[in-house]
N, C-alpha and C positions, 0 to 999 in steps of 0.2 A: 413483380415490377416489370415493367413494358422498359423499351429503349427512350421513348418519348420522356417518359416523365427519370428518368434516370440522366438522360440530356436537360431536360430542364432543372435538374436537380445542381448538375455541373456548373449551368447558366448562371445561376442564381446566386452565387458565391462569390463575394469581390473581398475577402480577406487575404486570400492566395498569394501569395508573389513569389517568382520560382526567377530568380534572372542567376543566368548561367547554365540553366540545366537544357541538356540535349533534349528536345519531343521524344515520345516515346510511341513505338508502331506495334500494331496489336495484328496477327494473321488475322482473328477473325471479330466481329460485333460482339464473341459471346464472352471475350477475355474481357472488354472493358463494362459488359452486362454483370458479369461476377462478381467484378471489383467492385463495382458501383453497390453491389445487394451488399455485399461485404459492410462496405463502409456505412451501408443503412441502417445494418443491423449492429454495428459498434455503437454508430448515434444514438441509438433506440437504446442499449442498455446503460450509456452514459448518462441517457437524461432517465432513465427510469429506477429512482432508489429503490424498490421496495424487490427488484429482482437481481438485487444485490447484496450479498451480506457483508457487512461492516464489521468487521475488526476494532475496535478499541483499544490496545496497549499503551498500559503508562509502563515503560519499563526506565525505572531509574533503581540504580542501587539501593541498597540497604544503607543508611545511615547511621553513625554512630552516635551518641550524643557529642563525643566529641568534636567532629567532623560538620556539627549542623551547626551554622551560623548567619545570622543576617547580612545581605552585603551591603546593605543600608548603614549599617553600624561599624565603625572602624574606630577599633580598639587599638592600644597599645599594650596590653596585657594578655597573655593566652584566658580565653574561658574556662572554666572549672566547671566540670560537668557535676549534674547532683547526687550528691554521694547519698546512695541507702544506707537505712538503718540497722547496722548488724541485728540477729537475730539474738533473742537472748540463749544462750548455750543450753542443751537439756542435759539434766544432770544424769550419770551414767544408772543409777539405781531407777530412771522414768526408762532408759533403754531397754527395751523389753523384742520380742522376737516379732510383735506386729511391729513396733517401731521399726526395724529393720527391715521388713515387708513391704511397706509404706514407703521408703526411700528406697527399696528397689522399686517399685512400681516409681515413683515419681521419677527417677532415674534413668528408666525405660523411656516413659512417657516423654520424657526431655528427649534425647535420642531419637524416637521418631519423628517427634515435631521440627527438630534439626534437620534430619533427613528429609524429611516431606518439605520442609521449604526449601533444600536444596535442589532438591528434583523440580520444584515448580520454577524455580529459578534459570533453572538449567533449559526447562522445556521451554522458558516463555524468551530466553537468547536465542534457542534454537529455530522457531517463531518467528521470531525480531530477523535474523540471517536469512531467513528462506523468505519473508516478505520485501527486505531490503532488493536480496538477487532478483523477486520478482518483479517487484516495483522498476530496476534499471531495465530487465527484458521489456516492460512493454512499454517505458519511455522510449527506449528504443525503436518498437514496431509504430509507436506515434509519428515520428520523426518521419521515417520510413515511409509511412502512409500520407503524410503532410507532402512529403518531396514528389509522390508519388501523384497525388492529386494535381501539383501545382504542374505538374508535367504535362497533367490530362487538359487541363485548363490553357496550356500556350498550344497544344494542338486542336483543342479546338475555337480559340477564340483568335487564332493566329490565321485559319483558314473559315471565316465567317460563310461562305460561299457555300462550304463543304457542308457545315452543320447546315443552313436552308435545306439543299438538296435533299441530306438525308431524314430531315423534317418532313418534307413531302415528300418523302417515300412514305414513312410511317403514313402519314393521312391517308393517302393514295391506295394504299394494303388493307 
């Protein structure tokens, strides 16, 4: 990207509003060249989904039945969650050494199902924490970037004269 169209990149923007903020003075063309690519190439991935990957978390707790209620609905009585059906008892003479086998393995198998949603649980908080800190950093760097622009903008819309001049130079070269 040339200086030209990076200046008229500047020009073209009337969203800005910076009142209060000091101009800011750049030693040379190439500081405010960089910033300028910079902020092209942030546009350019903002408006391009498909070079970005999207996250989807629904993270909400685990619910209880007791705990799950309409707020639509306002009761004066607590809910009664639905009670299962005991199982009918197996008689000690059906207990044999695979029955035994069978409720250790289901046993087991409960166990790790416990664990493995705790673990997913745990990974998809830890997830949720490290996108939240990220999400604030580059609110952040927006901000940042927004104050930064609106600076670039009262130095050059502040000295009209300056940007001509340096207009035809670019032509001129």
């Amino acid at each position: 990207m040339d200086l030209n169209t990076a200046l008229s990149i500047l020009r073209h923007s009337h969203t800005i509003s910076a009142s209060g903020n000091p101009p800011l003075s750049f030693s040379d063309p190439s500081s405010l060249l960089s910033l300028t690519q910079h902020l092209r190439n942030y546009s350019s991935l903002s408006t391009n989904p498909s070079s970005t990957k999207r996250v989807a978390l629904d993270v909400q707790p685990p619910q209880s039945p007791q705990s799950c209620s309409s707020s639509s609905v306002i009761s004066s009585s607590p809910q009664q969650s639905p009670q299962r059906k005991q199982p009918a008892p197996i008689p000690n003479d059906k207990k044999d050494e695979a029955y035994f086998e069978r409720r250790r393995k289901n046993n087991d198998a409960a166990k790790r199902s416990r664990d493995a949603r705790r673990q997913k649980e745990e990974a998809i908080s830890t997830k949720a924490a490290f996108l939240e800190q990220e999400n604030l950093q580059l609110r952040s760097q927006i901000a940042l970037l927004k104050n930064e622009t609106a600076k670039l903008h009262l130095m050059l819309f502040a000295q009209p004269k300056l940007l001509d001049n340096l207009q035809q130079q670019i032509k001129s070269d």
